[in-house]
N, C-alpha and C positions, 0 to 999 in steps of 0.2 A: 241512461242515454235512450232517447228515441229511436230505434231503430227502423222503424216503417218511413221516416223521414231522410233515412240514408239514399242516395242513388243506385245503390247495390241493387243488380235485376234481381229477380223472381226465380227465373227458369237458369238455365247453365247458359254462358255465353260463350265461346271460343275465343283463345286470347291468343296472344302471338304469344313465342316466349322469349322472344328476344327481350319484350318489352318488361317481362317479369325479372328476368335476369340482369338488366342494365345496371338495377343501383348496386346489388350486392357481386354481380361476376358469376356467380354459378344458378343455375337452374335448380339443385338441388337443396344450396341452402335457403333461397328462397322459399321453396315449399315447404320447409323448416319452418320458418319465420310465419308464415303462409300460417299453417296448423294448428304450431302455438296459438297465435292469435284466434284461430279459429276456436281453439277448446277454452279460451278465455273467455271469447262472447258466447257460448254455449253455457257455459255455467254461469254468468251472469245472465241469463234469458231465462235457463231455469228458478234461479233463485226469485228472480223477480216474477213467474210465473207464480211458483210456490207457494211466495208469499201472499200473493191478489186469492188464492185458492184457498187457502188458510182459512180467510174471512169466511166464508159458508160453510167449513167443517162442523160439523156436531158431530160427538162420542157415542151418542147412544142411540144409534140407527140399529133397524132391525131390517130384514128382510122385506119385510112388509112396507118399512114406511121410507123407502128408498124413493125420491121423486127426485125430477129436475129443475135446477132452479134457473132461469132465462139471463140471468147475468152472469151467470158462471158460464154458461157456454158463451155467449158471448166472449168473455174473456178467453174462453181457450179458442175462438175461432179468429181472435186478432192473433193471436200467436200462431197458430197453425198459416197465416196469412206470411206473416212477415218469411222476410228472406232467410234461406238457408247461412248457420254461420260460413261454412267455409266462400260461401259466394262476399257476404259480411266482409270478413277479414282479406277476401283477395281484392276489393275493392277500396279498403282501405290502403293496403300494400301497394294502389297502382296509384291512389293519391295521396302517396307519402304521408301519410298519416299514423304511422307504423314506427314504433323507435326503436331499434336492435342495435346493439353492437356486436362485433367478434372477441369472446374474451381473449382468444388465440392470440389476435393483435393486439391488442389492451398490454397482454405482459410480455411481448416481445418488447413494446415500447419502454417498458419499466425497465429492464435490463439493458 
């Protein structure tokens, strides 16, 4: 997924919280759901860092012959660019884009 293409700000936005609370009822499991998802795209952002980094690794560096290479920063300065995940993920949660259930309820209904 592209994430520089998401609406998600940059900087922290202030949010109401009524408005995070509405679909699920509580403010706390929200930020549950919130989190999760947050540490979701966090590790997907790494991975996909990782891998772009990968490419320019060589094993047998020495001290001496350490240089920089202009696409590899580049690559880390798109990422350092993009949005924070928990901004990521709390914008997704505000446009329903987020699928959670309650197992709590799930087997109360079975029963």
């Amino acid at each position: 997924m592209d994430y520089k293409k998401s609406k998600a700000p940059v900087n922290t936005v202030t949010r109401n919280i009524m408005d995070l609370c509405k679909d699920t009822g509580n403010i706390y499991e929200s930020v549950a759901i919130i989190s999760k998802r947050a540490n979701q795209i966090s590790v997907q952002i790494k991975d996909d860092l990782s891998k772009k980094l990968a490419e320019f690794a060589s094993y047998n560096d020495s001290l001496e012959e350490v240089f920089e290479n202009r696409e590899q920063i580049e690559i880390s300065r798109y990422y350092e660019k993009l949005p924070k995940p928990s901004l990521l993920a709390t914008q997704e949660f505000v446009e329903n884009k987020v699928y959670w259930r309650d197992q709590q309820k799930d087997s109360q209904n079975f029963n």
